[in-house]
Structure formats: C-alpha cells, structure tokens
N, C-alpha and C positions, 0 to 999 in steps of 0.2 A: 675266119669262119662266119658266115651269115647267122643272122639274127632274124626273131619275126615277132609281132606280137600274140601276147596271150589271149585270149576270148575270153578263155572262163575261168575258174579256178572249182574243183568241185573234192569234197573233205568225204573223205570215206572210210566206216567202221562196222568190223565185222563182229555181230552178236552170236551172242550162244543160241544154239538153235532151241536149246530144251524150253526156250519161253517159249516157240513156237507152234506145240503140239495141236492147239489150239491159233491158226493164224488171226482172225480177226480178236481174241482176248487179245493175242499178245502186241496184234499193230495198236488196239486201244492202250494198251499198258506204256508205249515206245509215245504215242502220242501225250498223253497225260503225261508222261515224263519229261519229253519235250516244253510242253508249255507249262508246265512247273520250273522250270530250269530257264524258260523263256522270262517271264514272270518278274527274275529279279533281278534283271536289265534294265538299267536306268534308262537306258535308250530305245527301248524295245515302243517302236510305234502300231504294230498292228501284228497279230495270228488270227489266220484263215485255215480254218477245216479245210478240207477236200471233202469229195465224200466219196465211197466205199467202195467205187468200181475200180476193177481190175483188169490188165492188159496179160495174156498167156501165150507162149510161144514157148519152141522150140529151140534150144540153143546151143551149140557145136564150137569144136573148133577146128582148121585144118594145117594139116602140117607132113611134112615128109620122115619118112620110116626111124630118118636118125635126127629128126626135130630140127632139121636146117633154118627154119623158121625161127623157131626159139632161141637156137640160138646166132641169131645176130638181131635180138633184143625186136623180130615180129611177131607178128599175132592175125593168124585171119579169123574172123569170129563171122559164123552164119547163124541168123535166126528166121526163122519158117514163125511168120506171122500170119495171119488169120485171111483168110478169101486169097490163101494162093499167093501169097504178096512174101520175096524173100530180102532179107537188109542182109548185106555183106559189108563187113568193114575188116579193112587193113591200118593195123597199129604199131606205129615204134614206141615202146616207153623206155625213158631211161633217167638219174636222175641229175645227170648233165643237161642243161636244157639246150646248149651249144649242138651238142650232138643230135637231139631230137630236130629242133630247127631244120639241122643244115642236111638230112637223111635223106639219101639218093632216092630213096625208093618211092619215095612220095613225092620226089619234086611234078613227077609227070603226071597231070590230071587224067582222066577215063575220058569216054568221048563225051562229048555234050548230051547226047541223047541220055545218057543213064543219067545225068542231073545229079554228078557228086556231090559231096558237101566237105569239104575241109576243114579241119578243126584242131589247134592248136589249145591245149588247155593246160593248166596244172592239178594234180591229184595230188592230195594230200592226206597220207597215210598216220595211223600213230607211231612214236606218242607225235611227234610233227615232223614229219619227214615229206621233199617232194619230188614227184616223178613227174615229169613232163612229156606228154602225149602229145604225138602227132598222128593224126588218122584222116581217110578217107571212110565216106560212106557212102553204099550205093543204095538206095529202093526200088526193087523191081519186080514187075506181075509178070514177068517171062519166066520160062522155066530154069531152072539152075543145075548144072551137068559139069562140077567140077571133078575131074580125076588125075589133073597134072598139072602143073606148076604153067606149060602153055595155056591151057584153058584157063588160070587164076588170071592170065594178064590181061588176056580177054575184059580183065575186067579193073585191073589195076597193074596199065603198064609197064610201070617201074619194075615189077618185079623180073621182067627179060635184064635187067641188068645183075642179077647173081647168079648167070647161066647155069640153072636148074631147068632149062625147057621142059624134056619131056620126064622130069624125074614125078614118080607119082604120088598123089596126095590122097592123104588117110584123114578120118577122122580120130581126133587126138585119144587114145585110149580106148576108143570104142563111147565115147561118152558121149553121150545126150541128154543134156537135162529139160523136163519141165520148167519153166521159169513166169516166176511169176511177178508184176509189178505191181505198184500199189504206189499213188498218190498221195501223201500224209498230210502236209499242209504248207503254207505260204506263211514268211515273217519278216519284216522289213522293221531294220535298225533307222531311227532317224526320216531323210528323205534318203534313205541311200535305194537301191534297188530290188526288188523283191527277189528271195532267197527261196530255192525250192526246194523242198525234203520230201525221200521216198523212201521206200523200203521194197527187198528186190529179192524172192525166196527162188532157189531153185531145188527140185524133186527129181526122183528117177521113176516115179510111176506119173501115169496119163493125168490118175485125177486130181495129181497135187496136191496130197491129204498128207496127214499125220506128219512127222517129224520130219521137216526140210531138212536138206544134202549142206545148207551153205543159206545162210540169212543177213542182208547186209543192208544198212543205214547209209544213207549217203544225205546233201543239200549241197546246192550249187548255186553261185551266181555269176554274172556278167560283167564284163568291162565296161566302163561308160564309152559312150560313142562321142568321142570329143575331138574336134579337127584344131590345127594351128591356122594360122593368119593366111594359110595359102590354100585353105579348106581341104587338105589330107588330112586324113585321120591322125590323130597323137599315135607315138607306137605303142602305149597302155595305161588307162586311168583306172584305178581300183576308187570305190568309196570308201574312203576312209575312217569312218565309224562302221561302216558292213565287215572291212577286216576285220576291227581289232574286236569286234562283238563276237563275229563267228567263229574266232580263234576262241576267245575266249567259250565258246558254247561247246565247241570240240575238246578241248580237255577237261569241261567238268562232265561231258556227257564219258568220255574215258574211267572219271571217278567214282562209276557207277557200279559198284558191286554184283557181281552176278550176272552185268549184261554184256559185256564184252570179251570178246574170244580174241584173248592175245595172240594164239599160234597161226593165226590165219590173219594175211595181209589183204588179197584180192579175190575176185571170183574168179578171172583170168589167172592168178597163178594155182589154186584146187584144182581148174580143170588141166594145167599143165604140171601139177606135181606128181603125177605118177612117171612120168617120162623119164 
C-alpha cells in the first residue's frame, strides 16, 4: 500500500461555547491565555497578534439520504464565501494514515481549470490522538448546482468510482451554519517555522451573535521543504523543537479548566452527528 508525504500537521481543540457569549471578550481571553502559556517556553522565540478581522461564510455539508459518504470515512464540505466565490472540498479522514494515503477517491485530480489543491495533513485531536486527512479543494466564482453524486464528480472525479451516479445529494440535516473565522496570532519555537493559531465559531442565525453552535481552537504548521542529493523533495521533515513545543502547548492548553469541551472532537463530526 502506497505512501505519501504529510504537509502539515494542524492540533485541534474544541471550547465550551459559554466563554463565547461575547465573541471578541472571549477570542481576547483564548488569546491572553495563549500567550501566557506561551511565555514559559524556554524556546519560545517570537508571538505576533493578528489583528481583529474576520472571515464569514456559509458552511454545509453533502451527502446521500443513508450517508453513503459518511460512511466509507468522506466528507463534502461547501462553503458560500463572500462575492459569489463557493470552495468545495472532498475529504477522507481516518486514523490509519495507510488508508488515507492510498484512497481511491482522491487519487484522480479535477480538471486543471478548477485549480485543485491537494493536501495531505495530520489532525490531532485530544488528549493526542491522530487522523490523517486527505482532501481536495476547489475555489470557484461559477455557480454551484449540486443535486447528485454525477454533478459532485463534475467536480471531483473519483467519486464515479463508488457507483452512486445518479443517487441524490442532500444537505446533511438540513444544516447550515454561519461560520465564523478569526485569525489569533503567529509563534515560532526556535528557528523552527511559524505556527498559525485561529479560532473558528459557527452560528445558526445570519448575524453571528450570542452563543455559537460549536467554538473551536486550532494552530498549524508545515513540513520543511528539504530535497536529497537528487533535489526531490525528502518524503517529510518536521522541526524538531516546533513538535515537541507544540505538543507540549496542546496538552497544557487541554489543562485548562473551564475551557475545553470534551464531548466534541470536530466541527465536521457535530454537523454529521445527527445522521
């Protein structure tokens, strides 16, 4: 079974919403926490703000009557971004990375016109547990008209190989969230690579107020981009103090009384847990 390398690795923790009644108190409170907990990292060379603006969209997900998607470990997730502009991604998570890797469905890229992006990462979930994602993404200012699993391939091939043609696709539950993103800040272990933390609310009314549906913490970084003697790329170089810092930052931010909501693992799996 085929192998492939990882890009990213990105740690994700899901908060209790009720800090959230107030979103920008509680991003300030999540942030201040952060760089307090940053702080007393013997290695900790640099935290960068962000500052305060926000990214809103609309975000779904689709799937067939008896979740044929779901269940053989995908995920189509659409979000309706701003001037008409919709992103479609098709995801396998699982936390065999073997399996994820070597996933039929993905092997076949979209056409070149839609400008895929493929992205092989690992998600790490608490207390440390990993799932390895493989997904396609598309960005496009055309109009989006999916009703059947033919139209989805329209946009991601692979999936004519689970002959579902013309069976029809739903939006999962009926569910659309408001979703909201938020940039929190940059921190870099050592020289190792800069690490990005956000915070990522979603709502079931327009104007995104009062208590979020689902509040989630995440930071991520990158593989170094390191070739052998034959200038290919290495199949994957982590920095080495950026792991073991940010491990270490993920289970004391877990330690955190009050802020962390154990019975919810993803956003992806809330909007597929009523199924």
């Amino acid at each position: 079974m085929s192998n492939r390398p990882v890009t990213s690795r990105e740690y994700k923790l899901m908060l209790n919403v009720d800090r959230f009644v107030d979103r920008k108190e509680g991003c300030d409170a999540v942030l201040a926490l952060t760089e307090h907990l940053l702080s007393g990292v013997q290695n900790i060379a640099s935290v960068e703000r962000q500052n305060d603006s926000e990214k809103v969209r609309k975000t779904s997900y689709l799937d067939t009557a008896d979740m044929a998607l779901c269940q053989r470990s995908l995920a189509v997730r659409r979000r309706e971004e701003s001037e008409g502009k919709t992103q479609l991604n098709l995801k396998f998570r699982s936390p065999d990375r073997y399996l994820s890797a070597a996933n039929e469905v993905l092997q076949t890229l979209p056409a070149a016109e839609l400008k895929p992006n493929s992205k092989f990462e690992e998600d790490v979930i608490p207390p440390f547990a990993s799932r390895f994602s493989r997904s396609l993404t598309i960005n496009t200012d055309r109009a989006v008209n999916i009703t059947t699993i033919r139209d989805a391939t329209g946009y991601f091939p692979g999936l004519a190989t689970l002959d579902l043609d013309t069976t029809p696709l739903h939006t999962v539950n009926g569910f659309e969230a408001t979703e909201v993103e938020r940039r929190l800040c940059t921190f870099r272990f050592a020289d190792g690579p800069k690490v990005k933390a956000s915070l990522s609310f979603w709502y079931m009314t327009h104007q995104a107020t009062g208590w979020p549906l689902v509040a989630e913490f995440s930071f991520d970084y990158d593989a170094e981009e390191l070739k052998n003697r034959k200038g290919k790329p290495e199949l994957e170089t982590f920095h080495g103090q950026t792991v073991e810092d940010t491990n270490r930052l993920f289970l004391a931010l877990q330690r955190q009384a009050g802020w962390v909501n154990s019975n919810m693992t993803t956003k992806t799996a809330y909007a597929l847990a009523a199924s």
